[in-house]
Wavefront OBJ file of the C-alpha trace (Angstrom):
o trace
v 17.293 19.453 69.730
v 15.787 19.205 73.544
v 14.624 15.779 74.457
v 12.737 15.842 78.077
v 13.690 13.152 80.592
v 15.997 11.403 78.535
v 16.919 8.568 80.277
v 20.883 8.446 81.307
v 22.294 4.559 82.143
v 25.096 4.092 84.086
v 27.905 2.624 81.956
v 31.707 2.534 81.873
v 33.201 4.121 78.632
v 34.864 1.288 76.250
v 38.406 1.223 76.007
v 39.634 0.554 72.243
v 39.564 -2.567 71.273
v 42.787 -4.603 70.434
v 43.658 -6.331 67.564
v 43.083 -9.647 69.403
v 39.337 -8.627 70.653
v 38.834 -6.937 67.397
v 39.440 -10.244 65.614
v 37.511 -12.243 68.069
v 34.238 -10.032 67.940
v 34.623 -9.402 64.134
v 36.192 -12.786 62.764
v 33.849 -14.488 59.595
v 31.646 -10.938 59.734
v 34.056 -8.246 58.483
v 32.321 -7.773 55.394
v 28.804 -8.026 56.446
v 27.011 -4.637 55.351
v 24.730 -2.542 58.085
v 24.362 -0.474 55.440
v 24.973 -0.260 51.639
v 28.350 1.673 52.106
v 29.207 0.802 55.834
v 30.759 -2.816 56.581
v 31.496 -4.419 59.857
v 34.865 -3.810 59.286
v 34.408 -0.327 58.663
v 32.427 0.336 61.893
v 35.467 -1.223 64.180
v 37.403 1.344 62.091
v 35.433 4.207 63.333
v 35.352 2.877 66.991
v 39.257 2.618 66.658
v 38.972 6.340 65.680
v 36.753 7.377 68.963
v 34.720 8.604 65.053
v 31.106 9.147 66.383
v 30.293 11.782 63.202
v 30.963 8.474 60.823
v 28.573 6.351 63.329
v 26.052 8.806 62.791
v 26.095 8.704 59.145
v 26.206 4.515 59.618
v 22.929 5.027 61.133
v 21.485 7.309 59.427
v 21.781 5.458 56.099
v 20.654 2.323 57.652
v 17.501 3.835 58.602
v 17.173 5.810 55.329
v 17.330 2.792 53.195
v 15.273 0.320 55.840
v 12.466 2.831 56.676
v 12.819 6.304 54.595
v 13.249 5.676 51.180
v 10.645 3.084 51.169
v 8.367 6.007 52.937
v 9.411 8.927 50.480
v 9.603 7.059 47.435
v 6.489 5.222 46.607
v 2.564 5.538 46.648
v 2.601 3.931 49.965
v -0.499 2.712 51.567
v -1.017 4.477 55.233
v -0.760 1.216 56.981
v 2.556 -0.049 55.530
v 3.494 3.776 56.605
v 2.670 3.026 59.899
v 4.199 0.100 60.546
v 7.139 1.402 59.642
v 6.830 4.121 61.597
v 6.060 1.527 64.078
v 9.448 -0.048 63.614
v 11.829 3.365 63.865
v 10.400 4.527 66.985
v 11.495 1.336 68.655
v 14.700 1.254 66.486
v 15.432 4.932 67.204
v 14.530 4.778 70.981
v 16.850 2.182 71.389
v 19.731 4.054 69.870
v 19.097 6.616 71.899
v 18.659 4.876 75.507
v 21.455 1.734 74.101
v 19.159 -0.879 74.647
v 20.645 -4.224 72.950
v 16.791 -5.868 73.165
v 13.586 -3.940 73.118
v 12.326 -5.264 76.380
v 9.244 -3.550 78.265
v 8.459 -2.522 74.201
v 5.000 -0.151 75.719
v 7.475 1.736 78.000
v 9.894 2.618 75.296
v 7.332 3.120 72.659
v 4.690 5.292 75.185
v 8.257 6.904 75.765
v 9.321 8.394 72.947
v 5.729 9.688 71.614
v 5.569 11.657 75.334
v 9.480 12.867 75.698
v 9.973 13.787 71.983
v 9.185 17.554 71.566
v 8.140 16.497 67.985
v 5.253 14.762 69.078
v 4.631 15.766 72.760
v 1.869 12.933 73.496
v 0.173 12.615 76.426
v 0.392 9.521 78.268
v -3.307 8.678 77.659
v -3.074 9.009 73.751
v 0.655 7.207 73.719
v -0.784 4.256 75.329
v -3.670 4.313 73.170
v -1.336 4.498 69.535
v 0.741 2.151 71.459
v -2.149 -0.499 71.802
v -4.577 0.392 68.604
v -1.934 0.924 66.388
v 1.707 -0.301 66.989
v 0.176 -3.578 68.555
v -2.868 -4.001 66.156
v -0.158 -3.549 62.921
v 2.216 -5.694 64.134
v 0.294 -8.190 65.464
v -2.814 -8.770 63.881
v -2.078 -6.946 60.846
v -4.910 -4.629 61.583
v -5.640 -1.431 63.596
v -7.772 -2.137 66.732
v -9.576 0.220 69.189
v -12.091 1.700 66.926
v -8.518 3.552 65.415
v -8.092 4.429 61.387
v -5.498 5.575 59.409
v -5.724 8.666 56.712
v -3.160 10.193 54.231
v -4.857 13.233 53.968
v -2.100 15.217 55.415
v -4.225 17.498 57.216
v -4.752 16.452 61.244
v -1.989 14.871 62.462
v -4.315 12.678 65.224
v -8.087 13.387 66.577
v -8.324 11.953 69.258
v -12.298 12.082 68.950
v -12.560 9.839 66.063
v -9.522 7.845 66.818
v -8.265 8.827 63.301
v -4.222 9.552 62.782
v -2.599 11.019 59.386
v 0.143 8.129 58.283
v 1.862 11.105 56.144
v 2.169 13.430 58.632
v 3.358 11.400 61.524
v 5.788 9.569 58.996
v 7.014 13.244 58.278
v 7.418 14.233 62.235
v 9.194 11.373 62.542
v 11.860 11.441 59.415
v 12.437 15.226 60.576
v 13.070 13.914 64.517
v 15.374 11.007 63.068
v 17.323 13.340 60.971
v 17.557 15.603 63.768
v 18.793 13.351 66.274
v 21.396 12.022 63.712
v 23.042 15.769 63.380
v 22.750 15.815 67.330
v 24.715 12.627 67.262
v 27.168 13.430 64.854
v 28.337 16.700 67.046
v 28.307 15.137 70.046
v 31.207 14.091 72.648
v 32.747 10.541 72.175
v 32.307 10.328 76.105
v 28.668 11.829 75.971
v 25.819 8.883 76.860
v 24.234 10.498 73.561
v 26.951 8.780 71.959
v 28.216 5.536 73.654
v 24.280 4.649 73.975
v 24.545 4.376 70.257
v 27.257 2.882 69.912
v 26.072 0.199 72.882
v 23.637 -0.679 70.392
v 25.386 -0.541 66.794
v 27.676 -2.884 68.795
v 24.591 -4.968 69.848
v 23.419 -5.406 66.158
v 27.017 -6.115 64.972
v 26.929 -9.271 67.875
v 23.661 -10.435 66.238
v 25.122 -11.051 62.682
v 27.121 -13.572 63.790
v 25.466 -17.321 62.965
v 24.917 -18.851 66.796
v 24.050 -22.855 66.930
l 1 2 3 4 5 6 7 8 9 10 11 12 13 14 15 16 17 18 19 20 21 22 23 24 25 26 27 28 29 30 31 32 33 34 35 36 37 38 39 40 41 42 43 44 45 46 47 48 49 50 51 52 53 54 55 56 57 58 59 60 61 62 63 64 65 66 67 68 69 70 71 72 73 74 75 76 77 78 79 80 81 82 83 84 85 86 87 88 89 90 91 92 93 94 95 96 97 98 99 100 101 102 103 104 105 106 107 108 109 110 111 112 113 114 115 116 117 118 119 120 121 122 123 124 125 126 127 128 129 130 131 132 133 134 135 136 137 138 139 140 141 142 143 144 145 146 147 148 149 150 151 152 153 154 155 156 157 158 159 160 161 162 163 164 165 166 167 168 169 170 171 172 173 174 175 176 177 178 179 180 181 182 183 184 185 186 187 188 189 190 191 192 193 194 195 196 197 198 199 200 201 202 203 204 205 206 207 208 209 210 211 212
């Protein structure tokens, strides 16, 4: 899978982590699940193991039972599609770049819908989804900018009518995921591919720990 311009951070490649750090990092959170079948415990395991195939998988049913299933296995309406749709391309962009936070949320978001081959926006039509859509769902629990939502499943977006298809983009998008999970799973420990992901499973790991 190509992915134009992907952005490449500079970083220094973790060293294992002891048994002391280990403790420290995972202590009262070992058995917290990121997924159904993947504990806290169990991703240290795979870190341990340099095992980036078994992060991949970590992810991938994370986002399956967070975002897929709920897409693929009920009469969803297309704005609950959307939104989350709206939710894995942040999630999945910041996998891919290891951001910890979402910050400067348009740049990552306009971003991904211009880079990724699957959609290949232009910057005038990301920024518009970005703002009608993404923002309007999420924030006023309504589309804005004259923009509408189908689930016909025949044109992805026309840009004339301001009118995009909630089943196919949702269907782009689970293909992309899946494909950048396989991508992941083959890839080099030592690749930014995967220590950006693993830069942020680490990241979500830190923020299931209680802070006062």
């Amino acid at each position: 899978m190509k992915y134009k311009d992907e952005m490449v951070q500079k970083r220094v490649l973790p060293r294992r982590a002891s048994s002391s750090t280990r403790l420290r990092e995972t202590q009262g959170i070992e058995d917290v699940r990121l997924s159904n079948s993947h504990t806290v415990s169990m991703f240290y395991d795979y870190l341990d193991n340099q095992d980036i195939n078994s992060i991949s998988l970590l992810i991938k049913a994370r986002f399956t039972e967070r975002f897929i299933n709920p897409i693929r296995n009920s009469d969803m309406h297309g704005f609950t599609i959307m939104a989350i749709c709206c939710l894995m391309i942040e999630s999945i962009q910041s996998f891919r770049e290891g951001r910890r936070e979402s910050e400067n949320v348009q740049n990552v978001f306009q971003r991904f819908l211009e880079d990724s081959n699957s959609f290949n926006f232009s910057s005038s039509l990301a920024i518009s989804i970005y703002s009608g859509i993404r923002n309007g769902i999420l924030h006023q629990a309504e589309t804005k900018n004259g923009w509408k939502i189908t689930r016909r499943g025949v044109n992805l977006v026309d840009e004339q009518t301001k009118t995009i298809d909630a089943v196919l983009f949702s269907s782009i998008l689970i293909k992309y995921f899946e494909s950048y999970c396989s991508e992941l799973g083959q890839s080099e420990w030592q690749s930014d591919l995967a220590q950006n992901a693993v830069r942020k499973m680490k990241s979500i790991v830190r923020n299931c720990r209680v802070t006062l």
